[in-house]
mmCIF file as gemmi writes it, N, C-alpha and C atoms, coordinates in Angstrom:
data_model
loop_
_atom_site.group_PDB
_atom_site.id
_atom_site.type_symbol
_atom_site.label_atom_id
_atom_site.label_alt_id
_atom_site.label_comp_id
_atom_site.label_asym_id
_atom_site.label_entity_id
_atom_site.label_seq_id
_atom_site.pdbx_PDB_ins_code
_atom_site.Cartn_x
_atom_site.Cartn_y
_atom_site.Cartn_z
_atom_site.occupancy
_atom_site.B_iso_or_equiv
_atom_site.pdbx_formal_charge
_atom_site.auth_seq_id
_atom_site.auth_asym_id
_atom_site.pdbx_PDB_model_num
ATOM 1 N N . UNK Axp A 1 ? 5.642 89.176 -39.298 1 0 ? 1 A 1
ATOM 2 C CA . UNK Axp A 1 ? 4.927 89.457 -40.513 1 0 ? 1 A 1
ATOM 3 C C . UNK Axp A 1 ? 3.7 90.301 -40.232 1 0 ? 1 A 1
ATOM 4 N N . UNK Axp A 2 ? 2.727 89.652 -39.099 1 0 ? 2 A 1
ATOM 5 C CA . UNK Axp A 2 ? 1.509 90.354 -39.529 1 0 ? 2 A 1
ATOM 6 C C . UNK Axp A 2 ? 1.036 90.484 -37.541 1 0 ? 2 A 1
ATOM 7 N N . UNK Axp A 3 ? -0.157 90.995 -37.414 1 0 ? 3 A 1
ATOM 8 C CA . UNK Axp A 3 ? -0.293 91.456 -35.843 1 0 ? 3 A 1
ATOM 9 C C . UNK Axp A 3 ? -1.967 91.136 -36.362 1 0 ? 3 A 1
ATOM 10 N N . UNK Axp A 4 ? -2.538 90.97 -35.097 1 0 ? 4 A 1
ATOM 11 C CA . UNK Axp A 4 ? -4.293 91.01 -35.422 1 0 ? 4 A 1
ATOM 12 C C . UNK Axp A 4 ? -4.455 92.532 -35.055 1 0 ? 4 A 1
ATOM 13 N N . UNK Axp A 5 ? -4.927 93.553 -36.298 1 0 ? 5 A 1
ATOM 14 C CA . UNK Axp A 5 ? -4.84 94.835 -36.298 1 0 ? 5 A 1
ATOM 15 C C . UNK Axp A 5 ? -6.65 95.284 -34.732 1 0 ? 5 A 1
ATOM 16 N N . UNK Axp A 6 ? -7.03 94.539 -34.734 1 0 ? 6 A 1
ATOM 17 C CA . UNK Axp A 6 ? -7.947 94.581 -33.473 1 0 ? 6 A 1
ATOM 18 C C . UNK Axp A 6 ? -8.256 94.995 -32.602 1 0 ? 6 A 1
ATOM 19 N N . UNK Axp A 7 ? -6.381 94.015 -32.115 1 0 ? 7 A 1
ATOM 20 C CA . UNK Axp A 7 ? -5.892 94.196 -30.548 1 0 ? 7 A 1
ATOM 21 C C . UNK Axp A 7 ? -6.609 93.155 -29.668 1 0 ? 7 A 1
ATOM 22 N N . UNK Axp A 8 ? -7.349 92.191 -30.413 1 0 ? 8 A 1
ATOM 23 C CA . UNK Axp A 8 ? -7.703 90.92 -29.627 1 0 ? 8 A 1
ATOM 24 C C . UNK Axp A 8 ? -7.045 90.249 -28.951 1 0 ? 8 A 1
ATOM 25 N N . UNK Axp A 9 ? -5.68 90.198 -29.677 1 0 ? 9 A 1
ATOM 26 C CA . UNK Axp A 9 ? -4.395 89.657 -29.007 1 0 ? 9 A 1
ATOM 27 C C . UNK Axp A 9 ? -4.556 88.42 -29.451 1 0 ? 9 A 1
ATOM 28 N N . UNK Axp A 10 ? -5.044 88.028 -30.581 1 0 ? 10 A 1
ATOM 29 C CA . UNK Axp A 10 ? -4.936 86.956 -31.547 1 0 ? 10 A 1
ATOM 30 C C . UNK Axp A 10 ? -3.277 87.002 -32.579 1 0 ? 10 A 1
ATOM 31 N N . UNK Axp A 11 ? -2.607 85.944 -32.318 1 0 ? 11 A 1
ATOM 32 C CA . UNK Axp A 11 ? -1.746 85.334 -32.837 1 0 ? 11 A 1
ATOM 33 C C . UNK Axp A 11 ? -1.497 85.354 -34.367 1 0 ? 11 A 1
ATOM 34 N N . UNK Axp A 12 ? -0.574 86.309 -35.051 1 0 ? 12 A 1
ATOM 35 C CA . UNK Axp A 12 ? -0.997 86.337 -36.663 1 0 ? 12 A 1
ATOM 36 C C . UNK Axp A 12 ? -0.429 84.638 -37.071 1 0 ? 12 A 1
ATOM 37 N N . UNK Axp A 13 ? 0.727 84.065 -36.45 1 0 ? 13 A 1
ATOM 38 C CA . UNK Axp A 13 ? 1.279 82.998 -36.79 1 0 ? 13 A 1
ATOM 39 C C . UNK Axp A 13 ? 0.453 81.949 -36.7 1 0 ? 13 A 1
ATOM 40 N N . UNK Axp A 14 ? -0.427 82.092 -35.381 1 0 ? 14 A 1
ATOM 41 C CA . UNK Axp A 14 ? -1.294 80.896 -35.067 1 0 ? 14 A 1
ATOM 42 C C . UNK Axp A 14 ? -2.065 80.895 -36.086 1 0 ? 14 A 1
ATOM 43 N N . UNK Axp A 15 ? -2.936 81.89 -36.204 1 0 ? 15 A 1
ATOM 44 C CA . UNK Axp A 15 ? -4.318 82.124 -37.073 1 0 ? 15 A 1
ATOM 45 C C . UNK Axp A 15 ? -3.414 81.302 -38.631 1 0 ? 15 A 1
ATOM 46 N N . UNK Axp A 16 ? -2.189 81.634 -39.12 1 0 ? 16 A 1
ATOM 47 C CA . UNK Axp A 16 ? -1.803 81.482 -40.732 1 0 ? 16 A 1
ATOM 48 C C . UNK Axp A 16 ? -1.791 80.043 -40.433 1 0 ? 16 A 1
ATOM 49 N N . UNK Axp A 17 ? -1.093 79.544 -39.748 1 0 ? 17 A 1
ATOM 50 C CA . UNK Axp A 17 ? -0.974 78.052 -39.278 1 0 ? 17 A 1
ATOM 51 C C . UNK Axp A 17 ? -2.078 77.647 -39.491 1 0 ? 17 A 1
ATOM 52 N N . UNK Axp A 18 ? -3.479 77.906 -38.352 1 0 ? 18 A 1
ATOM 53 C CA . UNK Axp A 18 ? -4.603 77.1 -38.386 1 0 ? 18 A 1
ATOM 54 C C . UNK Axp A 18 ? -5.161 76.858 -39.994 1 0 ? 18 A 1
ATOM 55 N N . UNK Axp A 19 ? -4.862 77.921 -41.085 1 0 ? 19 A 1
ATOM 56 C CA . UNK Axp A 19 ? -5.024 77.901 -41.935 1 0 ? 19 A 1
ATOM 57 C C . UNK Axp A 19 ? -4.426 76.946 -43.234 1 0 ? 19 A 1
ATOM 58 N N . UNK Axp A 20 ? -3.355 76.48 -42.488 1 0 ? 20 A 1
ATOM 59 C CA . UNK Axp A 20 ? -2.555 74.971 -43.331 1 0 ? 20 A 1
ATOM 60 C C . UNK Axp A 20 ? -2.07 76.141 -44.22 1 0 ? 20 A 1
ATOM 61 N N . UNK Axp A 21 ? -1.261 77.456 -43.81 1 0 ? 21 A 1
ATOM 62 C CA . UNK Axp A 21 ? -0.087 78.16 -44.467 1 0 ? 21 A 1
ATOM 63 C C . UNK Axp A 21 ? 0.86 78.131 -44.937 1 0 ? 21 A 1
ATOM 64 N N . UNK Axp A 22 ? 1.866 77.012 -43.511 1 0 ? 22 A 1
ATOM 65 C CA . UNK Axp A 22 ? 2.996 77.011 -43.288 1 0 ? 22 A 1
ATOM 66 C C . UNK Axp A 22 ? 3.747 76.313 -44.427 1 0 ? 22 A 1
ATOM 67 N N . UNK Axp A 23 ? 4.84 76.507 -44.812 1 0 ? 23 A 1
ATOM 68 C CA . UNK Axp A 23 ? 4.981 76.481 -46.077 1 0 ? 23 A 1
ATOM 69 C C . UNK Axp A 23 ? 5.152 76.799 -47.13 1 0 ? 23 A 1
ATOM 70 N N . UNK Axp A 24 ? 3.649 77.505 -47.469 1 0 ? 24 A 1
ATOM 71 C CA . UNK Axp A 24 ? 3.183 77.972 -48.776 1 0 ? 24 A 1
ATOM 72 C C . UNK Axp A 24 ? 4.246 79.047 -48.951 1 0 ? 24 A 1
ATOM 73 N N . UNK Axp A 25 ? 4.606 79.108 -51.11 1 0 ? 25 A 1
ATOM 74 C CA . UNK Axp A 25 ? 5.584 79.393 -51.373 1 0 ? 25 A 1
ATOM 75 C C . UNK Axp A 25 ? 4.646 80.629 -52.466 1 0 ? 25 A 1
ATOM 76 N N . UNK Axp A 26 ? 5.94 80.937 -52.946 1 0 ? 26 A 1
ATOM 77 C CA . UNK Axp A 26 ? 4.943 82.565 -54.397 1 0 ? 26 A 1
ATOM 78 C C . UNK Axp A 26 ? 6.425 82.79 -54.345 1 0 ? 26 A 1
ATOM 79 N N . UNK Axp A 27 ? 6.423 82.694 -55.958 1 0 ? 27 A 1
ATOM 80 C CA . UNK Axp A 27 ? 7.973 82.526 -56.267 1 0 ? 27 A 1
ATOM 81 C C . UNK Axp A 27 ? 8.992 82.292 -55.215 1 0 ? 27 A 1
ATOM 82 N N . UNK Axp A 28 ? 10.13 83.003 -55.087 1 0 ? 28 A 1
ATOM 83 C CA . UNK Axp A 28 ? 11.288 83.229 -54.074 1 0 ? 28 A 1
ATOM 84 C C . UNK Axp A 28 ? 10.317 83.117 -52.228 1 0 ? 28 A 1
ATOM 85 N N . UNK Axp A 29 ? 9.315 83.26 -52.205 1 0 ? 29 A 1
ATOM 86 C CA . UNK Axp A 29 ? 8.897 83.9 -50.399 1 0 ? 29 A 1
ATOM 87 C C . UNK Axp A 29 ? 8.284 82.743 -50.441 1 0 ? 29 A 1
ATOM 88 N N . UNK Axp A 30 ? 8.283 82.356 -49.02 1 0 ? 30 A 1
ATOM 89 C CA . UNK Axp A 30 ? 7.78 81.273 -48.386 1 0 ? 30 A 1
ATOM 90 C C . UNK Axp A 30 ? 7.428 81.87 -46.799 1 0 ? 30 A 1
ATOM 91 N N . UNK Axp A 31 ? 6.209 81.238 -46.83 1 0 ? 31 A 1
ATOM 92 C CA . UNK Axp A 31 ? 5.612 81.475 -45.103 1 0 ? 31 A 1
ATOM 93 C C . UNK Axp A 31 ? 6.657 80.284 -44.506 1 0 ? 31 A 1
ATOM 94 N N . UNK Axp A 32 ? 6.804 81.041 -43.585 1 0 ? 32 A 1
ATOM 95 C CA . UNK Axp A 32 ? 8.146 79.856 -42.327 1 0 ? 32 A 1
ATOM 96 C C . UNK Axp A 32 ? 6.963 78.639 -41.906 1 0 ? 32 A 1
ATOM 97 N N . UNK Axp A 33 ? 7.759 77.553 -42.174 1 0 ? 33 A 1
ATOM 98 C CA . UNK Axp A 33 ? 7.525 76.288 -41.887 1 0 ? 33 A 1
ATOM 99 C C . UNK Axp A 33 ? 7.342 75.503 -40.67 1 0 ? 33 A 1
ATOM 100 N N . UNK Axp A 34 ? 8.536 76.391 -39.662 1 0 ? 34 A 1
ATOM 101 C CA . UNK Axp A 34 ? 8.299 75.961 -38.55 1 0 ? 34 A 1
ATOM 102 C C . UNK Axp A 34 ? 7.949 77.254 -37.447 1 0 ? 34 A 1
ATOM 103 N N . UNK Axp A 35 ? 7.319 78.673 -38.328 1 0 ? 35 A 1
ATOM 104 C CA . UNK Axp A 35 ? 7.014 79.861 -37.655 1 0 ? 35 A 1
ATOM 105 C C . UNK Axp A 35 ? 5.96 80.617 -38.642 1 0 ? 35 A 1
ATOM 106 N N . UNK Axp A 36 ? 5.012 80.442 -38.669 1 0 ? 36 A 1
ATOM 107 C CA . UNK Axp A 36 ? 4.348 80.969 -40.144 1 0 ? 36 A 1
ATOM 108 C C . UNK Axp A 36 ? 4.342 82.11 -39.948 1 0 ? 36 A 1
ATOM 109 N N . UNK Axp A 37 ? 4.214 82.954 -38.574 1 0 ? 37 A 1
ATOM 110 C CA . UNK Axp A 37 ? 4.344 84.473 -38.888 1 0 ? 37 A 1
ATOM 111 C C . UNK Axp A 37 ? 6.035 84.986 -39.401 1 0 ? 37 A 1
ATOM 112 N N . UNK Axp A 38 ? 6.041 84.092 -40.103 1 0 ? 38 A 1
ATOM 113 C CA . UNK Axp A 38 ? 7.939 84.85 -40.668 1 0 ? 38 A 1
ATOM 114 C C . UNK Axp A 38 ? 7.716 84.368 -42.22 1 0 ? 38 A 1
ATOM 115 N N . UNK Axp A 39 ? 8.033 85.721 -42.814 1 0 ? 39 A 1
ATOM 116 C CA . UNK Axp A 39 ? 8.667 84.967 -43.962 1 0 ? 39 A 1
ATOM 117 C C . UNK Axp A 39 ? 9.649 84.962 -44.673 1 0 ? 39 A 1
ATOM 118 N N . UNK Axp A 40 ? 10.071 84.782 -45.244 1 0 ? 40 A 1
ATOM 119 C CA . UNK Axp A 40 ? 11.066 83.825 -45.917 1 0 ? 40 A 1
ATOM 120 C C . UNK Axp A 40 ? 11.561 83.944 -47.351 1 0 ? 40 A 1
ATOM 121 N N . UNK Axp A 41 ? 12.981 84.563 -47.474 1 0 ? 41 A 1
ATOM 122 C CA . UNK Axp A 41 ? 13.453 84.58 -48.894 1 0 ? 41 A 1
ATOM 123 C C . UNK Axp A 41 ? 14.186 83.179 -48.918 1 0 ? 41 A 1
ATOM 124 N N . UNK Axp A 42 ? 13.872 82.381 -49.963 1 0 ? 42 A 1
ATOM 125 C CA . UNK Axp A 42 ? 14.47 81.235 -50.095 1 0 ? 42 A 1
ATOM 126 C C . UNK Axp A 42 ? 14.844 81.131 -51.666 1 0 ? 42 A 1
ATOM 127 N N . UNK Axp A 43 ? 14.507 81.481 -52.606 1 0 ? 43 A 1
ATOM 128 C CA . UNK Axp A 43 ? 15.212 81.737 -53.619 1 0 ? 43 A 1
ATOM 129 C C . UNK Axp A 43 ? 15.134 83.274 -54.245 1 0 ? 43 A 1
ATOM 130 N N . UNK Axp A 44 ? 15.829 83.875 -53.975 1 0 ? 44 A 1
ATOM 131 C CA . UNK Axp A 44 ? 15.721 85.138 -54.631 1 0 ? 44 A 1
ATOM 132 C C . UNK Axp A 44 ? 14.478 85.687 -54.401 1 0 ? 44 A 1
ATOM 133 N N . UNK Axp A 45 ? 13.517 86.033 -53.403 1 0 ? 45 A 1
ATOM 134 C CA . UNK Axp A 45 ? 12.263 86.508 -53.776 1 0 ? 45 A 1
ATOM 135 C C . UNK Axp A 45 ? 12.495 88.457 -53.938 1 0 ? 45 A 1
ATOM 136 N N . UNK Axp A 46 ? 11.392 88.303 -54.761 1 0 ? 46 A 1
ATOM 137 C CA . UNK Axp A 46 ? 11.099 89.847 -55.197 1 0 ? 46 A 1
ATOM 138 C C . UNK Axp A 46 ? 10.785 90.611 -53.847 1 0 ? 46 A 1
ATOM 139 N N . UNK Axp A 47 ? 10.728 91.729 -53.583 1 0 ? 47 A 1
ATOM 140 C CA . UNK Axp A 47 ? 9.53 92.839 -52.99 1 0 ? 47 A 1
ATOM 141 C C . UNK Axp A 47 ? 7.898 92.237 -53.171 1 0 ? 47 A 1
ATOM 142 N N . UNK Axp A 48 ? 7.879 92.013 -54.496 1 0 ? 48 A 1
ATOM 143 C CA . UNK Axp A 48 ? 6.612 91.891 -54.888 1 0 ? 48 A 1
ATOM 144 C C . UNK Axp A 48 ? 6.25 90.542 -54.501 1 0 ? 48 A 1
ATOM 145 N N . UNK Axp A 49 ? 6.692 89.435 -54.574 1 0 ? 49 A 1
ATOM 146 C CA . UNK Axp A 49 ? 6.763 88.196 -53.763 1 0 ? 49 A 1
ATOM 147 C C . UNK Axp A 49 ? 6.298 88.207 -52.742 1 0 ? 49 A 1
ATOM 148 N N . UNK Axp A 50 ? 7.12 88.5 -51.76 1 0 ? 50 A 1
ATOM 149 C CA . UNK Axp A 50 ? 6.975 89.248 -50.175 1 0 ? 50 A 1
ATOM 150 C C . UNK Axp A 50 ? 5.484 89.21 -49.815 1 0 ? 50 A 1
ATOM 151 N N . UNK Axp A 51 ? 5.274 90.647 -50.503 1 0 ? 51 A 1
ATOM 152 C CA . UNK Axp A 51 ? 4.057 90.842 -50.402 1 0 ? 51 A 1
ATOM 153 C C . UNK Axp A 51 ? 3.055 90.383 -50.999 1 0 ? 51 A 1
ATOM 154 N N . UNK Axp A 52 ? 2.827 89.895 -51.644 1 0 ? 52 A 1
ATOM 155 C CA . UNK Axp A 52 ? 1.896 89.083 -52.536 1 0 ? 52 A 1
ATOM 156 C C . UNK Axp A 52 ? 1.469 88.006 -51.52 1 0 ? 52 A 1
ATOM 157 N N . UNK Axp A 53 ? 2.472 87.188 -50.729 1 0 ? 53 A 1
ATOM 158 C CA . UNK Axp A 53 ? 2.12 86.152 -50.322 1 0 ? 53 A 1
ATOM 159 C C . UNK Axp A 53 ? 2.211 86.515 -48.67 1 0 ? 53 A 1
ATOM 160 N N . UNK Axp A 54 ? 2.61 87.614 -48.179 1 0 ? 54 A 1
ATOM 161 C CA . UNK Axp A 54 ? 1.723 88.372 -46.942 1 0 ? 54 A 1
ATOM 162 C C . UNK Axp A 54 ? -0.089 88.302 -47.054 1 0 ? 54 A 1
ATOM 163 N N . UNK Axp A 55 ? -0.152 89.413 -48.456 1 0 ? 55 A 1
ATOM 164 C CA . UNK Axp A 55 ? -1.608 89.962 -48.604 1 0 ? 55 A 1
ATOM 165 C C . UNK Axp A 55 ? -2.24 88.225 -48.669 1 0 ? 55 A 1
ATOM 166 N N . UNK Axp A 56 ? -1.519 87.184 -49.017 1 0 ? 56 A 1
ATOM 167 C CA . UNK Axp A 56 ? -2.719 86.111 -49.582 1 0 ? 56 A 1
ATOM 168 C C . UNK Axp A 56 ? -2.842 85.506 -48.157 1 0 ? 56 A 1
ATOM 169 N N . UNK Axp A 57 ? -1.545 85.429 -46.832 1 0 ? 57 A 1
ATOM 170 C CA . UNK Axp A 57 ? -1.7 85.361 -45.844 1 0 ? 57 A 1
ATOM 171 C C . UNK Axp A 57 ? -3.006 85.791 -45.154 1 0 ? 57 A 1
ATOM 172 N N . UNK Axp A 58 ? -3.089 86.994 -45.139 1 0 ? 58 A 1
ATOM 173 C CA . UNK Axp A 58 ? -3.828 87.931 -44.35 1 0 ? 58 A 1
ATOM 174 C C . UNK Axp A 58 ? -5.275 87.718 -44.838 1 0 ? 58 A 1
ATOM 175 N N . UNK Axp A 59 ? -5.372 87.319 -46.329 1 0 ? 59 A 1
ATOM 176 C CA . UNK Axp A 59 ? -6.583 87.061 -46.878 1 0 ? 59 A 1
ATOM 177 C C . UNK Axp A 59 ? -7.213 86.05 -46.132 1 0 ? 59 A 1
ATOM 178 N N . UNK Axp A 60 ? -6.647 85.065 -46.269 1 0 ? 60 A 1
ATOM 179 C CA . UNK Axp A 60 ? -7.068 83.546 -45.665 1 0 ? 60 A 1
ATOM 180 C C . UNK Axp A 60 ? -7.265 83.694 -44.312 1 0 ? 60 A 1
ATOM 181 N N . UNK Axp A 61 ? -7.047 84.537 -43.629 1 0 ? 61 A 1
ATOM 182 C CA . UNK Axp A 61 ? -7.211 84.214 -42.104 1 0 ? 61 A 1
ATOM 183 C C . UNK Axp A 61 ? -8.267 85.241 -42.043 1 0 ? 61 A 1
ATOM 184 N N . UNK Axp A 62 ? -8.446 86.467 -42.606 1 0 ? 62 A 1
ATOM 185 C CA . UNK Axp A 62 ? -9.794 87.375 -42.855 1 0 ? 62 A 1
ATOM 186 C C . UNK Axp A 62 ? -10.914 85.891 -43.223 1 0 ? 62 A 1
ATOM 187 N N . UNK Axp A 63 ? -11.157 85.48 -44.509 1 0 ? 63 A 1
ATOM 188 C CA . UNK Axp A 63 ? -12.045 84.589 -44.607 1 0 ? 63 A 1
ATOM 189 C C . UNK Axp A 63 ? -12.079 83.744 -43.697 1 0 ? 63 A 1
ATOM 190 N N . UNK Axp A 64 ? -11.249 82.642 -43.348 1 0 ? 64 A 1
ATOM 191 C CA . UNK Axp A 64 ? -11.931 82.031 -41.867 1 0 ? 64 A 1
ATOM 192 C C . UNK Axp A 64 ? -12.247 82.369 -41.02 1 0 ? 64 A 1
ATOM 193 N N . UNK Axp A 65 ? -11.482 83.463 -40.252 1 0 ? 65 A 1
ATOM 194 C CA . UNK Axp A 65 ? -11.908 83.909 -38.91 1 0 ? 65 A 1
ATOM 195 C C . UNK Axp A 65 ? -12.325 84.966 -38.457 1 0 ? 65 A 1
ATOM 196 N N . UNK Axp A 66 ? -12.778 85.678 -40.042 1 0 ? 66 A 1
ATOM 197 C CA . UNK Axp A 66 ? -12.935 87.3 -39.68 1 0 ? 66 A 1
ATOM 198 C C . UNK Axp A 66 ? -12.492 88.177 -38.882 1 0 ? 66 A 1
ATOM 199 N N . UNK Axp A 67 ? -10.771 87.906 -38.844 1 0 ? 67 A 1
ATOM 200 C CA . UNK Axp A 67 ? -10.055 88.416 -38.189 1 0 ? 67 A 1
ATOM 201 C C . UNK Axp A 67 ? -8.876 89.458 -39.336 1 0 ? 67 A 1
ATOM 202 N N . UNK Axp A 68 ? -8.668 90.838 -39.284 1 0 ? 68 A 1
ATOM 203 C CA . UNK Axp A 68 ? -7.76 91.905 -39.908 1 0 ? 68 A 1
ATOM 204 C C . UNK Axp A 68 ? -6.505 91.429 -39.788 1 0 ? 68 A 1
ATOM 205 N N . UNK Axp A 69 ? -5.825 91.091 -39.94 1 0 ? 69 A 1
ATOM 206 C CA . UNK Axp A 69 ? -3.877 91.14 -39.965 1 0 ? 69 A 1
ATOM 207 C C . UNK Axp A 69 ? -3.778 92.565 -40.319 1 0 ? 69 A 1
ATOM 208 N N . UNK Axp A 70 ? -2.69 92.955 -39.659 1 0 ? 70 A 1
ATOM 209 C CA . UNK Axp A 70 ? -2.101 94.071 -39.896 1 0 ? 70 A 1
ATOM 210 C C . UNK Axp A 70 ? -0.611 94.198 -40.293 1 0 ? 70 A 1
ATOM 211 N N . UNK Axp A 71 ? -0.043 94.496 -41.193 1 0 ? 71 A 1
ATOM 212 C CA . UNK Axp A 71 ? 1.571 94.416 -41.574 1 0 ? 71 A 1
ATOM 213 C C . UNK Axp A 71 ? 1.961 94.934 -40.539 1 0 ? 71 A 1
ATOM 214 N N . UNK Axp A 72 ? 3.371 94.53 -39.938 1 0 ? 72 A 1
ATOM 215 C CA . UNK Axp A 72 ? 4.407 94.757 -39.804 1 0 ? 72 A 1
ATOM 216 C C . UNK Axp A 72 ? 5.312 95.317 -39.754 1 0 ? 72 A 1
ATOM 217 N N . UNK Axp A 73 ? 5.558 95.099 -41.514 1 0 ? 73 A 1
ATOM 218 C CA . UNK Axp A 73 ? 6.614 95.53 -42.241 1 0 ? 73 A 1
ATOM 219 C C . UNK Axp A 73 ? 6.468 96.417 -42.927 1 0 ? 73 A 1
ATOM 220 N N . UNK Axp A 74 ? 7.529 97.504 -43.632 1 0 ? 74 A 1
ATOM 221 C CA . UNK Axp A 74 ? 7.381 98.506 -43.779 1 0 ? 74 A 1
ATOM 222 C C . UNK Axp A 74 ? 7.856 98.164 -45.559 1 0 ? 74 A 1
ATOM 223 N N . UNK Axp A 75 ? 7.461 98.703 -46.48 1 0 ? 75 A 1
ATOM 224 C CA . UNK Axp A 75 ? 7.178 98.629 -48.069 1 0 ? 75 A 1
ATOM 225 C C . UNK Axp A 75 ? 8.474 99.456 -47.831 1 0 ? 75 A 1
ATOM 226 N N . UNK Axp A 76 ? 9.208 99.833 -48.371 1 0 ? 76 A 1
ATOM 227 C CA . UNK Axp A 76 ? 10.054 100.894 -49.286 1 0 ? 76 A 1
ATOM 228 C C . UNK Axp A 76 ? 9.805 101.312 -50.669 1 0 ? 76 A 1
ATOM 229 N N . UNK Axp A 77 ? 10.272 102.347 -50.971 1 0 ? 77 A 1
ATOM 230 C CA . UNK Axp A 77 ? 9.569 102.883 -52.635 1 0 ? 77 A 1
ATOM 231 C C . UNK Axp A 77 ? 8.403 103.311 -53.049 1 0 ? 77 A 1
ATOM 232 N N . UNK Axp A 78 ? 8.033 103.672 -54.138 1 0 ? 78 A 1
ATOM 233 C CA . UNK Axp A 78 ? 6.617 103.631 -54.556 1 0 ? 78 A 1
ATOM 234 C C . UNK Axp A 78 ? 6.279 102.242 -54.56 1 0 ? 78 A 1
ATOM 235 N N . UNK Axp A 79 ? 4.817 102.286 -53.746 1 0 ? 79 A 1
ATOM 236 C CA . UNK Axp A 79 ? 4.01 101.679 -54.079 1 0 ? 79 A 1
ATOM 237 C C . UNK Axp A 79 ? 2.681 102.106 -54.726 1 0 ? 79 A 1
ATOM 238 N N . UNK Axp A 80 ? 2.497 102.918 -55.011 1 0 ? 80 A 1
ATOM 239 C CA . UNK Axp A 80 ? 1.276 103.579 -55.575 1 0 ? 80 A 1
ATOM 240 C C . UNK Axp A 80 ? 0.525 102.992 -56.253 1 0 ? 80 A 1
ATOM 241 N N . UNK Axp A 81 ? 1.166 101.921 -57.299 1 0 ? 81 A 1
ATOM 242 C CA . UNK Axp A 81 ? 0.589 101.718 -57.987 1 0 ? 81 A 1
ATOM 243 C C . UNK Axp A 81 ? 0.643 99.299 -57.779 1 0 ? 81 A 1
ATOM 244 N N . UNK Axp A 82 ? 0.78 99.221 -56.605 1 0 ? 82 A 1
ATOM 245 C CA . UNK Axp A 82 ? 0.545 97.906 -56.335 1 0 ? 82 A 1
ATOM 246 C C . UNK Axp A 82 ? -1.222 97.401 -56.285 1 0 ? 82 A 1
ATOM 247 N N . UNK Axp A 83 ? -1.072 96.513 -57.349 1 0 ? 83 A 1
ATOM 248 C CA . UNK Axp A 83 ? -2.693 95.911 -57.24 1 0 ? 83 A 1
ATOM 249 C C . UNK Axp A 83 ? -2.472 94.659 -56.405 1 0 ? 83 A 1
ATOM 250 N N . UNK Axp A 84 ? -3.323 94.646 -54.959 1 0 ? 84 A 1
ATOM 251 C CA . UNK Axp A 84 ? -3.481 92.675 -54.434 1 0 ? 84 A 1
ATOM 252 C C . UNK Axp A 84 ? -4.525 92.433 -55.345 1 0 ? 84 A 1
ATOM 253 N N . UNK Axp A 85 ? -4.231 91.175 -55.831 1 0 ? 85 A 1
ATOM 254 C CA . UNK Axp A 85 ? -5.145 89.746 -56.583 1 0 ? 85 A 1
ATOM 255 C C . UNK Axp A 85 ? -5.545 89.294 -55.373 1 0 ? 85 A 1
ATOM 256 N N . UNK Axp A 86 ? -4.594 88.905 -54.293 1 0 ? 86 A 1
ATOM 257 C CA . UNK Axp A 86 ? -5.018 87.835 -53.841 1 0 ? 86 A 1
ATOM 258 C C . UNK Axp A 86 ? -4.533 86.138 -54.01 1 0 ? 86 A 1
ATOM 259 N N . UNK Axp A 87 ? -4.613 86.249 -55.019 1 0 ? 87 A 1
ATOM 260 C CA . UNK Axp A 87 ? -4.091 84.922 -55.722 1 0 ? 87 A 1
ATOM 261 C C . UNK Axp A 87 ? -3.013 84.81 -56.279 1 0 ? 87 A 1
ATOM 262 N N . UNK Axp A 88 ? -2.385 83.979 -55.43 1 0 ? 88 A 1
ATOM 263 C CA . UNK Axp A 88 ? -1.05 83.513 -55.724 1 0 ? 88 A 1
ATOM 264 C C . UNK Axp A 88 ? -0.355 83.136 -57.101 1 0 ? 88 A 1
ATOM 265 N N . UNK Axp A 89 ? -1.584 82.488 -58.074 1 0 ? 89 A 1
ATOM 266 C CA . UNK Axp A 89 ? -1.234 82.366 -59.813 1 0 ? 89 A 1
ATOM 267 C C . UNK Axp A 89 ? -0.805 83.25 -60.422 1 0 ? 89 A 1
ATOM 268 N N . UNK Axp A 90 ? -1.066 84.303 -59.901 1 0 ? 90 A 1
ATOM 269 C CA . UNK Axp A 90 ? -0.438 85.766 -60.53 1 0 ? 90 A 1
ATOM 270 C C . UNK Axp A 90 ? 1.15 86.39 -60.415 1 0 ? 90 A 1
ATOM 271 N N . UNK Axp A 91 ? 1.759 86.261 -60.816 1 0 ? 91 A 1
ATOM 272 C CA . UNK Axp A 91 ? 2.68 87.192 -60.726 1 0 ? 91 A 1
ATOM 273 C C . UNK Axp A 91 ? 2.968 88.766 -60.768 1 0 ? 91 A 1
C-alpha cells in the first residue's frame, strides 16, 4: 500500500498497525487484518474506496508520527478532479 516517502526505512504496515488500523473498513476496502500495509477488496470496493481509506491511512500515521506515506499504487483514469476529506463518513 504505502512506503515511508523519507527513506527512514520506517514500516508503512507497522506505523498503520501502531495506529489500531488493522481492520478498518470504507465501504467495500478494508486495511488487511493480519497485514495492514495491504488492502483489501472485500465487498465490491470502488476505486474511490481504495483510496479514500489509503489517504485516511496515511493521514493517521502523518498525525502521530509525523511520518509521509507514500503510495504505491498506481490510480488509473482521471483523477483530476479527486477531493481527500480524510474522513471516512464521506463517501
Amino acid at each position: 500500500m504505502r512506503r515511508d516517502a523519507s527513506g527512514r526505512g520506517h514500516s508503512g504496515g507497522i506505523l498503520i498497525e501502531q495506529c489500531g488500523l488493522k481492520g478498518t473498513r470504507f465501504g467495500g476496502a478494508m486495511i488487511g487484518a493480519r497485514h495492514a500495509n495491504f488492502l483489501l477488496n472485500v465487498r465490491g470496493a470502488t476505486a474511490s474506496d481504495i483510496r479514500r481509506l489509503a489517504e485516511h491511512a496515511s493521514r493517521q500515521v502523518h498525525d502521530r508520527f509525523g511520518v509521509q506515506l507514500e503510495e504505491e499504487a498506481l490510480y488509473l483514469g482521471d483523477w483530476s478532479q479527486w477531493q481527500t476529506t480524510g474522513d471516512l463518513s464521506h463517501s
